[in-house]
Phi, psi and omega in degrees: 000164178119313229270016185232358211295141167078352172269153159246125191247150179252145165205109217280168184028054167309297199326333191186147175095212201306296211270346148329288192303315176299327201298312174291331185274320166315279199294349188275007168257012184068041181243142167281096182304075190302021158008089187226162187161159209262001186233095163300309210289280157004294166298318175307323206285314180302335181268325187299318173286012182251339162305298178279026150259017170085056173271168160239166171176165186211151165228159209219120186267118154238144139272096190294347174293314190270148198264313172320292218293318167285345160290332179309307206288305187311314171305321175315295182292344159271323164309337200258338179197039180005046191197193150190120155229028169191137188237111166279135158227101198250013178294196165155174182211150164225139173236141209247100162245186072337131172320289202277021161279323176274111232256180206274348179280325197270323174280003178264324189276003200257307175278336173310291157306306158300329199239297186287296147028258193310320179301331201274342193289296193303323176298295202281337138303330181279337181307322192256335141327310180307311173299327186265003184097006207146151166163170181238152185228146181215138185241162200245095145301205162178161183299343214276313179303350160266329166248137183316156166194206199233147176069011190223053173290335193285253143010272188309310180306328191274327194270359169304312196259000168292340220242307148305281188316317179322266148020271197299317189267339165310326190279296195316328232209005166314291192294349158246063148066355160296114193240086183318087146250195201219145188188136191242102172294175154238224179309104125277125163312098162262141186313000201279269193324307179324301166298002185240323212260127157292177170276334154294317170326293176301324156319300172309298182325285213290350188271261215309349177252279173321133177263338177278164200249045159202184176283158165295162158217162199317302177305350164289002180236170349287316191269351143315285185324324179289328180296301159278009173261347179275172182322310193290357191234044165267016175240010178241132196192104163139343196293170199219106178267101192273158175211082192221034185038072167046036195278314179283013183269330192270000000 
């Protein structure tokens, strides 16, 4: 416990799934949790449990695609605790295509979130790093950007350029103390994906993809995302944390 105590972190795609999960393990780890994400209703539900167990935390509805909304969010969060020193930037969306199946609105709204997101967070957020002295940002990649696969071009393209920019704004911005990575799930268990898998389905995954022999669940990328957002990853900066139960070894 302990290990965020006196940090303020913002983490996008709160409501719920992964970022749900970071948002509570972050406060029960002593940060002031900023919980933002367009399922308002949702979010609110994620701060009251991070409340009663005596956390702090507040939510705030971003469309991580608008840049207002994200000057907003970012201003919110310096009124409230006057500072950010740590950025999730976990929203995201998948639609499931082929390239010559996916028409130019599912690929502008598919990179508009995943991919312009992330950017608009980091820049307005590093803007405010710059006044403390520091901070870490970490962004949610995916296995899909390191190996081909099938029906996720879109997708796989957004998490791609997630995945160049970690990389690129790490260099930049290294020497003030700043700190990038990146970190790539594989199959996670979410109640969504839970609810889609028969158990044979799942089975088959876990023989045919995976080297451990079952799936993820949110806290297994969380408690990565905690690692490089803390103290202890302060000699890490540019890196790429796969969390994919050994589906990319193979």
């Amino acid at each position: 416990m302990g290990r965020l105590n006196g940090k303020v972190a913002i983490i996008t795609g709160a409501a719920s799934g992964q970022g749900a999960c970071e948002a509570e393990i972050f406060a029960k780890e002593g940060a002031k949790v900023v919980a933002v994400d367009v399922q308002i209703d949702l979010l609110q539900q994620v701060v009251l449990n991070i409340k009663s167990f005596g956390g702090e935390a507040i939510a705030l509805k971003l469309d991580v695609s608008s840049e207002e909304e994200w000057k907003s969010v970012v201003a919110q969060t310096v009124e409230a605790y006057g500072k950010v020193d740590i950025l999730v930037n976990n929203a995201g969306i998948v639609i499931s295509n082929n390239i010559e199946n996916c028409n130019l609105n599912e690929w502008n709204k598919i990179q508009n979130i995943n991919a312009t997101g992330v950017y608009l967070g980091t820049k307005y957020v590093i803007a405010e790093m710059l006044k403390t002295g520091g901070g870490s940002i970490v962004n949610i990649s995916s296995i899909d950007s390191i190996v081909g696969g099938s029906s996720s071009a879109a997708y796989a393209a957004s998490k791609g350029s997630v995945r160049s920019l970690s990389r690129h704004t790490a260099i930049d911005y290294a020497k003030s103390n700043i700190r990038v990575n990146s970190v790539f799930p594989g199959y996670i268990i979410t109640p969504m994906t839970e609810a889609q898998l028969t158990d044979d389905a799942r089975s088959e995954y876990i023989y045919s993809q995976t080297a451990l022999p079952y799936l993820g669940k949110p806290e297994d990328v969380a408690y990565g995302v905690l690692f490089l957002a803390s103290d202890e990853a302060k000699f890490i900066t540019g890196t790429e944390l796969v969390i994919d139960g050994g589906y990319t070894a193979k």
